[in-house]
C-alpha positions as CSV (number, residue, x, y, z in Angstrom):
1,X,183.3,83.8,-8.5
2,X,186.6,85.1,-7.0
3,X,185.0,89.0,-6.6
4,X,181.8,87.3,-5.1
5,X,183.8,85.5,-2.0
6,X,185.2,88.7,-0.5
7,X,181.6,90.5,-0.6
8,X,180.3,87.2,1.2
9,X,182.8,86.8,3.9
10,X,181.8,90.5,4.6
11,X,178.9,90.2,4.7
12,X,179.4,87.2,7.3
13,X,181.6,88.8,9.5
14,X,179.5,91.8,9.8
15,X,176.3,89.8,10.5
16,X,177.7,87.9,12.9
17,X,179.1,90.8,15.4
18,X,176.8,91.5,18.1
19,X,177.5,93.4,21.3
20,X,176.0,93.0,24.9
21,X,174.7,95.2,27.7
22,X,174.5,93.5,31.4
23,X,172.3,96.0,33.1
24,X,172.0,95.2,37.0
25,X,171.2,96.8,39.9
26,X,173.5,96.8,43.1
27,X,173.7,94.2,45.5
28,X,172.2,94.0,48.5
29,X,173.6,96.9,50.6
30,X,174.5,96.8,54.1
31,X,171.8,98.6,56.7
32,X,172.5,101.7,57.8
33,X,173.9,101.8,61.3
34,X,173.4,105.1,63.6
35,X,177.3,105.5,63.5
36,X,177.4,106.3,59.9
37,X,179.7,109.0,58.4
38,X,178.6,112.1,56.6
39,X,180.5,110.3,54.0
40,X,178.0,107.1,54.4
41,X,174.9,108.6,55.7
42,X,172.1,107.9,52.7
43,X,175.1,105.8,50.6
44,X,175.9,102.4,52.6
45,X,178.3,100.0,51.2
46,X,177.3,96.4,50.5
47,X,176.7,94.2,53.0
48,X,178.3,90.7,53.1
49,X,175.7,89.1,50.9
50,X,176.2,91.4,48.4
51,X,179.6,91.4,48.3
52,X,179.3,87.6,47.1
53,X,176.8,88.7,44.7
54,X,179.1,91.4,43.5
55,X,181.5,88.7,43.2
56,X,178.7,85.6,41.6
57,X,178.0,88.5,39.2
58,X,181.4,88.5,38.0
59,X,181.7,85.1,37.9
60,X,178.8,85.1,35.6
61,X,180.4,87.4,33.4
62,X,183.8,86.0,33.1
63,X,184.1,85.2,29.4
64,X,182.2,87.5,27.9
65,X,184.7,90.0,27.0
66,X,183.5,92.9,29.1
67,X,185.3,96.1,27.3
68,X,183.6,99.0,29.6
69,X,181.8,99.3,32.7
70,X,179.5,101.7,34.6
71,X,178.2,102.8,37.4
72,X,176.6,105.0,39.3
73,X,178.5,107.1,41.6
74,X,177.5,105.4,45.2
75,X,179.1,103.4,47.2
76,X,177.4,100.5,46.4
77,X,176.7,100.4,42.7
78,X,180.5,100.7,42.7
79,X,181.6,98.0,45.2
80,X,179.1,95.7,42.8
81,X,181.0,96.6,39.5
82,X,184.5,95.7,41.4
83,X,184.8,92.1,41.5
84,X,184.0,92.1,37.2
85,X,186.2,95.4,36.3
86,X,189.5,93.9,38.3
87,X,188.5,91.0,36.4
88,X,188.6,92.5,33.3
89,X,191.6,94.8,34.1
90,X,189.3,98.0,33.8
91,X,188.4,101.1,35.3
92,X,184.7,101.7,36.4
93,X,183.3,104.7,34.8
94,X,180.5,106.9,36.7
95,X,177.1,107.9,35.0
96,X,175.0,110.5,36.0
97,X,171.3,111.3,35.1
98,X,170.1,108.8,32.7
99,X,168.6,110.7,29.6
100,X,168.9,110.8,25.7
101,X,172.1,111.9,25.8
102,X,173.7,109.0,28.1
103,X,171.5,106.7,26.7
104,X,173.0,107.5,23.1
105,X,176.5,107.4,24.7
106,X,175.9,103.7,25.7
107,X,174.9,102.7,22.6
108,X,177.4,104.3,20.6
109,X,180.0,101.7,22.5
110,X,181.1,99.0,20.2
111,X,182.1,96.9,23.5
112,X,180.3,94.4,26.0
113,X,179.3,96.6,28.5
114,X,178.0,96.3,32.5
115,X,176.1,99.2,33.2
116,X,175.1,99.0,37.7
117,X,172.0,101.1,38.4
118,X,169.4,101.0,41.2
119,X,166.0,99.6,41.2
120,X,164.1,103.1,39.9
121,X,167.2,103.3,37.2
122,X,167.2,99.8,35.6
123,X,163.9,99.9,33.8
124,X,165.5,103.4,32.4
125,X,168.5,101.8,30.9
126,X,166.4,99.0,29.7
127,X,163.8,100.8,27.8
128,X,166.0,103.4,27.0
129,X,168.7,101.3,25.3
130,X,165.7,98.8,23.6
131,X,163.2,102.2,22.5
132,X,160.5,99.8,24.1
133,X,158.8,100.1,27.8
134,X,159.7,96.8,29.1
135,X,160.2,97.0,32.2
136,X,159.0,99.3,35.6
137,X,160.5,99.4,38.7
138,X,162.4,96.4,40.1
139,X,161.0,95.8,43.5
140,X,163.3,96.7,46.5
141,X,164.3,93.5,46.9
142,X,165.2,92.2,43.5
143,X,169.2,91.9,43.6
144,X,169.8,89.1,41.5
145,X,168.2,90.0,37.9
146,X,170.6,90.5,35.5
147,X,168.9,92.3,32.0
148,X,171.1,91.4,28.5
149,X,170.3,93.3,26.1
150,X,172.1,91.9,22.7
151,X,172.4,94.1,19.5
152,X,173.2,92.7,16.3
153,X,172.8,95.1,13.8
154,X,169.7,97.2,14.4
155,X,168.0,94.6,16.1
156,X,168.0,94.5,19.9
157,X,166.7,91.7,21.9
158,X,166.1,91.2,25.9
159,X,166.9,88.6,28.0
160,X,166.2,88.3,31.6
161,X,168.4,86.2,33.9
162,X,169.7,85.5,37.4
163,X,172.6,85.8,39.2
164,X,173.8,84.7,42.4
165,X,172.7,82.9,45.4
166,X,169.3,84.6,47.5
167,X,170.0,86.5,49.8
168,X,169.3,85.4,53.7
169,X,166.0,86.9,54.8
């Protein structure tokens, strides 16, 4: 009996771990004025409405023991990540291309992780992450859909929620 209560509470505590991706895309981003900067021009930063967002997202995430974050490197997939890595007292890591290679990066992480894409690079990290087309393209004005994917074990499930308040059309 005394041999079979170790192998039991290891097998408990391994089958209960799990870890989490948040995969969103960035908030609603501030329209380009003629006075951009060369530094701006084709990579606005969010506009007011999605700075709350950036901030209701982390909000929404407060608790859940975010260990890494990432982000592509524009302005405003990086301004959405902000609120939740000062949160979380961490440094937003950049991602480039997504392919195999990333993909098997991210799910080598043993952390909760918020991965910030765009709407042609969400469906990517989805199906990429779950081995299953699940998703296409968001629609250009889909801000507020925040994708969980949860892996406990080998087995990966998907959950779609929201996030946020609209935004004013």
């Amino acid at each position: 009996m005394k041999s079979v209560l170790p192998l039991l509470l290891l097998t408990f505590l391994l089958t209960g771990c799990y870890q989490k991706y948040y995969i969103v895309r960035h908030a609603e981003k501030a329209q380009e004025s003629s006075g951009a900067t060369m530094q701006t021009a084709g990579n606005p930063p969010l506009s007011d409405a999605g700075q709350q967002r950036a901030k209701d997202l982390a909000e929404r995430l407060k608790g859940e023991k975010i260990g890494a974050i990432y982000s592509t490197n524009t302005i405003r997939t990086r301004e959405t990540a902000t609120p939740t890595a000062a949160q979380a007292g961490l440094t937003i890591q950049t991602y480039g291309r997504i392919d195999s290679s990333l993909i098997s990066n991210f799910k080598a992480l043993k952390s909760n992780t918020l991965i910030v894409g765009h709407s042609n690079t969400v469906d990517e990290l989805v199906n990429g992450l779950t081995g299953q087309q699940l998703l296409k393209d968001l629609p250009d004005a889909a801000y507020d859909n925040l994708y969980i994917i949860t892996k406990k074990g080998k087995r990966l499930t998907l959950v779609q929620s929201k996030f946020g308040q609209p935004s004013p059309q």
